[in-house]
C-alpha positions in Angstrom: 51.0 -35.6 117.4 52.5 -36.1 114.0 56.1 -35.5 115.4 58.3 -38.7 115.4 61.7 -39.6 117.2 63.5 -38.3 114.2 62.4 -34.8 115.7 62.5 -31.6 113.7 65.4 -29.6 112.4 67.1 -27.7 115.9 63.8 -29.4 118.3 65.3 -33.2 119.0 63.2 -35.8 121.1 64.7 -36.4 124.1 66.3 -39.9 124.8 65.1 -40.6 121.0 68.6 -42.6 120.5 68.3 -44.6 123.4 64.3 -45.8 122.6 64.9 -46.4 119.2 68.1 -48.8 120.0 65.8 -50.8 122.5 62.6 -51.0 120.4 61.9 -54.6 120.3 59.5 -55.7 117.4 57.7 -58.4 119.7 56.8 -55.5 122.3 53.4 -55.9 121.0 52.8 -52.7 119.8 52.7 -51.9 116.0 51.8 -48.6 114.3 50.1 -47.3 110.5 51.3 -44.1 110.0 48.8 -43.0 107.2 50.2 -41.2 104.7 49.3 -37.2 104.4 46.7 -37.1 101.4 43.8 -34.1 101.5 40.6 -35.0 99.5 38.1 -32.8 99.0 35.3 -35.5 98.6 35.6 -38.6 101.4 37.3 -41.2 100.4 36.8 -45.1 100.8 41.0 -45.5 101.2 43.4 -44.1 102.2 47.4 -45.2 102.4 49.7 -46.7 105.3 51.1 -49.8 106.4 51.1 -51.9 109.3 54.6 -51.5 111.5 56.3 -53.5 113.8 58.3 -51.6 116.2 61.6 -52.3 115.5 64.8 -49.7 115.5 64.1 -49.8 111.7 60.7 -48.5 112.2 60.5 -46.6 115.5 62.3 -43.4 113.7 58.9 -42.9 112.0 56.9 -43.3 114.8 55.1 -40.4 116.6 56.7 -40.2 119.7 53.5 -39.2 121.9 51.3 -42.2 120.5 54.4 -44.7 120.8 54.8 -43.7 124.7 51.2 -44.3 125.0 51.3 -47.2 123.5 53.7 -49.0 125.2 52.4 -47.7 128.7 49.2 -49.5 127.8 50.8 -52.5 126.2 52.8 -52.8 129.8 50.2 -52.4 132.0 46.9 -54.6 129.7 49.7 -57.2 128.8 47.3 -57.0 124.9 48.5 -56.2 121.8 48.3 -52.5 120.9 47.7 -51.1 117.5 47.7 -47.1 116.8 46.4 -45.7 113.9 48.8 -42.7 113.1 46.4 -40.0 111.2 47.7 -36.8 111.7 49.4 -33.6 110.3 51.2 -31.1 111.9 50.7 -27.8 111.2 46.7 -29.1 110.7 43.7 -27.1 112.2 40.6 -28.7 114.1 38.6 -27.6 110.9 40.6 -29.6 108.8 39.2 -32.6 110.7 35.9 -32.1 110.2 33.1 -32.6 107.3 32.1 -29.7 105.5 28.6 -29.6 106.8 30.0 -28.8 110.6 32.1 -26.3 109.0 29.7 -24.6 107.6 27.6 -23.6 110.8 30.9 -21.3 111.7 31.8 -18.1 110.3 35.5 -17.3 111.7 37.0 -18.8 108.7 37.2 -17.8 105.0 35.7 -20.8 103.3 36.2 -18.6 100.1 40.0 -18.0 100.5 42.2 -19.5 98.1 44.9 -22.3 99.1 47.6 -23.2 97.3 47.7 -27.4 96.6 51.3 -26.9 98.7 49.5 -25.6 101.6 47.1 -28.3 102.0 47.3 -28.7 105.4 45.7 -25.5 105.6 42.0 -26.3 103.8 39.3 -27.5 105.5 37.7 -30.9 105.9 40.6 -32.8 104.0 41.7 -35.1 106.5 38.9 -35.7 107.3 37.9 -37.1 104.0 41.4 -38.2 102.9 42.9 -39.4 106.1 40.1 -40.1 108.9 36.6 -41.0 107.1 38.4 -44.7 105.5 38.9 -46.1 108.8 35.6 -45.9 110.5 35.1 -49.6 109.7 38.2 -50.3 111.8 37.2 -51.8 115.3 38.2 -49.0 117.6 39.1 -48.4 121.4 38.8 -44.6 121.1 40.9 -41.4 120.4 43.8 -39.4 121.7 44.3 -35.4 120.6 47.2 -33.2 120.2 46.2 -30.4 118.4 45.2 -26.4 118.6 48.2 -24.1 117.5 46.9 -23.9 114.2 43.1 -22.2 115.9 45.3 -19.9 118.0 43.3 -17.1 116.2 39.8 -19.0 116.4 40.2 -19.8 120.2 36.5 -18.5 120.9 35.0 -21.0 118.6 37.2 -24.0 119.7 35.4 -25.9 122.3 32.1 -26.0 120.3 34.3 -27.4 117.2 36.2 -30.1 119.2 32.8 -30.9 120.4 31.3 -31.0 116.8 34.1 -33.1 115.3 33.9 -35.8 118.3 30.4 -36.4 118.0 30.9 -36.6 114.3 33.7 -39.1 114.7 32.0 -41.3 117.5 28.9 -41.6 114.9 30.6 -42.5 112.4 32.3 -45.4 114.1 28.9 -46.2 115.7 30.7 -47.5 118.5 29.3 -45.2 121.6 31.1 -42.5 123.1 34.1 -43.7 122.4 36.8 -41.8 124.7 38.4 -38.5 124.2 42.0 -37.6 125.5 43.5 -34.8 124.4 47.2 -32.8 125.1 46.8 -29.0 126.3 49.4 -27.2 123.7 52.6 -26.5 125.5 53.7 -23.1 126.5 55.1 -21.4 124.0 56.3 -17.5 122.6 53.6 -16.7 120.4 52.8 -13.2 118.9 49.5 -12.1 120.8 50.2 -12.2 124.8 47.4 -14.3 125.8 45.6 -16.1 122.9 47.3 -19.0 123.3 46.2 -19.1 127.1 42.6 -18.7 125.7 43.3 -21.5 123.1 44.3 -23.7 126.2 41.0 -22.5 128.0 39.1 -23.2 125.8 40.8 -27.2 125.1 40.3 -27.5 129.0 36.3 -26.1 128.7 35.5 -28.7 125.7 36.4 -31.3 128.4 33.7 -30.4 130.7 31.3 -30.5 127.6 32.1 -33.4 125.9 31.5 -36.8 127.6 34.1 -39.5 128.7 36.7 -37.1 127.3 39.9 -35.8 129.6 42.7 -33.5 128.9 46.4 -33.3 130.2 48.6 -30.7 130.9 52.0 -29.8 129.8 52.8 -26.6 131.9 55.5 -27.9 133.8 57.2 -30.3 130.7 58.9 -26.8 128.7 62.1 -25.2 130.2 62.7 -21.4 129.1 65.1 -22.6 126.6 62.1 -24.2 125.0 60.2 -20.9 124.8 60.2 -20.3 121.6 59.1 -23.3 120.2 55.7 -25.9 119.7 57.4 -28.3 119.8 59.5 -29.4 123.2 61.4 -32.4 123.6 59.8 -34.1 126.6 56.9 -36.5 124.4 57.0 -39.2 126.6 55.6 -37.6 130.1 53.0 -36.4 127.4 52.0 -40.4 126.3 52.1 -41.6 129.4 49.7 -39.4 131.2 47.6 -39.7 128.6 48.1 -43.7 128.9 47.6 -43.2 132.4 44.2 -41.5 132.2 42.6 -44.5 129.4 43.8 -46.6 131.8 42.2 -44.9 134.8 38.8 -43.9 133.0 38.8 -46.5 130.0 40.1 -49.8 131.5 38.7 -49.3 135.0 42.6 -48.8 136.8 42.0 -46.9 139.7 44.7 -47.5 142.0 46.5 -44.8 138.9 46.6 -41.0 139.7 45.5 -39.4 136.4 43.7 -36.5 137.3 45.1 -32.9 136.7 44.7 -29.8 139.9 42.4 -27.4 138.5 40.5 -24.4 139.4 37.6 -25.1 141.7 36.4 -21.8 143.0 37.7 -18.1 144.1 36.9 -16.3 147.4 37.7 -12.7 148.4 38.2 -11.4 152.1 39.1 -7.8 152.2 43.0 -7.7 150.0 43.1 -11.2 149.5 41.9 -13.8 147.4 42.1 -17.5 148.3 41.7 -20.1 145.4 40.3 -24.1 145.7 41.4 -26.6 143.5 40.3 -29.9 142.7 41.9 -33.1 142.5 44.4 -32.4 144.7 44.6 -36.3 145.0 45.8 -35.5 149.1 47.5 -31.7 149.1 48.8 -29.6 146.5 52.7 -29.3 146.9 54.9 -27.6 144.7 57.6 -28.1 141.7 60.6 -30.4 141.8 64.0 -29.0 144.4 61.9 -26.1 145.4 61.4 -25.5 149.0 57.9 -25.0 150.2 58.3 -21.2 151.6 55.9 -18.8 151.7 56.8 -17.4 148.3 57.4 -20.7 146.7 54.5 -20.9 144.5 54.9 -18.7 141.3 52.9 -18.1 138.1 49.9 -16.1 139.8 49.0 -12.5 139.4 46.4 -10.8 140.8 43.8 -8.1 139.8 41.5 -5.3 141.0 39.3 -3.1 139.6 41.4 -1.7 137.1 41.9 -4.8 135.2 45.9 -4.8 136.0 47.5 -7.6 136.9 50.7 -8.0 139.5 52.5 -10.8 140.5 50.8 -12.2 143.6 52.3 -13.4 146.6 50.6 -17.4 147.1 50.9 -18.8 150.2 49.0 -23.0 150.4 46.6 -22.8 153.4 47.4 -23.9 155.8 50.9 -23.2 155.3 52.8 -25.6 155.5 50.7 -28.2 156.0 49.8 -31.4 153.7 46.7 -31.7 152.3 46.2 -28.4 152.0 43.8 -27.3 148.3 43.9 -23.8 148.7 46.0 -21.3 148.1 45.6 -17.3 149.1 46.9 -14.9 146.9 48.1 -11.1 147.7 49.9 -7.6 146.7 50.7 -5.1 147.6 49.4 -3.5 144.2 46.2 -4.3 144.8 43.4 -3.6 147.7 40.8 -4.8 146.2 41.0 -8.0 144.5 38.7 -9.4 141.6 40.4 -11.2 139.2 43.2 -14.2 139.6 45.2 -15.7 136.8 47.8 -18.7 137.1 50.1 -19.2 134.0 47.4 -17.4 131.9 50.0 -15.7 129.2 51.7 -17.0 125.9 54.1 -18.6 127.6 54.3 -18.9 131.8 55.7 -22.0 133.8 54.1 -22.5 137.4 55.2 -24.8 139.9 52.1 -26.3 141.7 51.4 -29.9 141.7 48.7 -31.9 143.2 50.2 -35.1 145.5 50.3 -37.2 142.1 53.0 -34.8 140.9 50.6 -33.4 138.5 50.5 -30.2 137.4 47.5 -27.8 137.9 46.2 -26.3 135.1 46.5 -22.8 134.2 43.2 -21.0 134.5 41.8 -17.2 135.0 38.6 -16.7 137.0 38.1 -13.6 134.6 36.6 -13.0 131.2 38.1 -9.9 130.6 39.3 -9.4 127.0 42.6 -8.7 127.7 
């Protein structure tokens, strides 16, 4: 969330030049970008100033909260203020107060950090960078977070959970909504951690109310692989625009909801999949013909606990509207487990009739 059109060094945002030589400072949208200060105690202030968005200004801006803002300032015709508190590099626990920390025992609370590696403690921006602006009058929150808890992926879910309901009492303002950014495909060490990561972003969804999540499976190109942070921000801020607007502000003629897993069944060597959302039919990626063996990113499983690349073929073939997909190999007789762009890094290509990706998902729990 923190990254601005300035990009990183080698990792550029793209069409940066082009939205920071049209930024007009009466589009209505205006940014404070606090400044990165860890406390260890909460704090009554914190720093940051007010922004117009002007080509002097936009540089600074974080890219993903400046394409939401502007889809929202478009579509309400209001003014549109974003409170910038973020850090990259930052965990979830970091964002939390130290008596939710506490109750979890997959981090060292003991282990020394050095002042230089702030970003790494626990509970500092929350106190430092979150906790002074529960006075402001709020509309609710949007999340881009989770590389950081790669490691910590089991406990995830129940610690985005923790620090939402912590936030939303301390602004006293209801369930304030909850939208947050699945982390992008990306080459990590461990084959599959990150998948579980993302799982477990997707689960906290279901668990927390008026909260949503959207994919970026199909925004990272393999010369992206290797690293967290692609250039395509603002597909990211606009679906995430796209969904307040949809479950916050009541728009529902707008297609924000993601394909995802809906069931699995299994009929002798094949498995057949259902998703939801399919907003009409599930169709696949951009320039690809719809063939037979169109659809990629699946593999399929027996008994063994071995997965092959599966053949997926939409049912019926062919044919729109279609929100199921059977899966086959040759490899495998006796299906019982299907995964869909469940590794470190894996691309798939299916998209629900808003040109929305589905999510990846397993429908095992095996540990591997």
């Amino acid at each position: 969330m923190e990254m601005t059109f300035k990009g990183f060094t080698n990792q550029p945002i793209e069409n940066a030049e082009k939205v920071i030589a049209e930024a007009d400072p009466n589009s209505g949208v205006r940014m404070l970008r606090v400044k990165r200060i860890g406390q260890e105690a909460p704090s009554k202030t914190a720093e940051g100033k007010w922004l117009n968005s002007t080509p002097q200004n936009v540089p600074n801006f974080s890219a993903v909260a400046y394409f939401f803002g502007l889809k929202l300032r478009k579509e309400l015709n209001v003014p549109i203020g974003l409170i910038n508190s973020s850090w990259g590099g930052s965990s979830v626990e970091g964002w939390m107060n130290r008596d939710l920390v506490d109750n979890y025992t997959d981090l060292d609370l003991k282990q020394e950090i050095p002042d230089n590696e702030n970003w790494r403690k626990p509970c500092i921006m929350y106190n430092g960078m979150l906790k002074p602006f529960t006075d402001y009058v709020i509309k609710g929150f949007i999340w881009y977070q989770g590389e950081s808890n790669i490691d910590r992926y089991e406990t995830y879910a129940s610690k985005l959970k923790d620090m939402v309901t912590l936030w939303r009492y301390e602004w006293g303002l209801g369930d304030l909504p909850f939208y947050e950014v699945e982390i992008a495909p990306c080459v990590f060490d461990d084959p599959v951690h990150s998948a579980k990561l993302r799982e477990a972003q997707y689960k906290a969804t279901e668990i927390i109310a008026n909260s949503g999540i959207v994919s970026t499976n199909d925004l990272v190109g393999p010369e992206e692989s290797k690293t967290v942070h692609p250039k395509r921000k603002q597909p990211i801020g606009e679906r995430l625009a796209n969904m307040a607007l949809k479950k916050t502000y009541g728009r529902d003629t707008i297609c924000a909801e993601f394909a995802s897993f809906l069931g699995m069944e299994i009929t002798n060597d094949k498995a057949v999949i259902m998703v939801k959302n399919s907003a009409g039919g599930l169709t696949v990626g951009e320039h690809t013909e719809l063939t037979s063996d169109s659809l990629i990113g699946f593999e399929i499983a027996g008994s063994n606990h071995i997965f092959h690349p599966a053949k997926a073929t939409l049912l019926p073939y062919g044919i729109a509207g279609s929100d199921r997909i059977e899966l086959s190999s040759p490899n495998v007789s006796k299906p019982e487990a299907v995964r869909y762009a469940f590794k470190t890094y894996a691309v798939g290509n299916v998209r629900n009739s808003c040109d929305l990706p589905l999510f990846p998902f397993r429908t095992d729990n095996w540990d591997e």
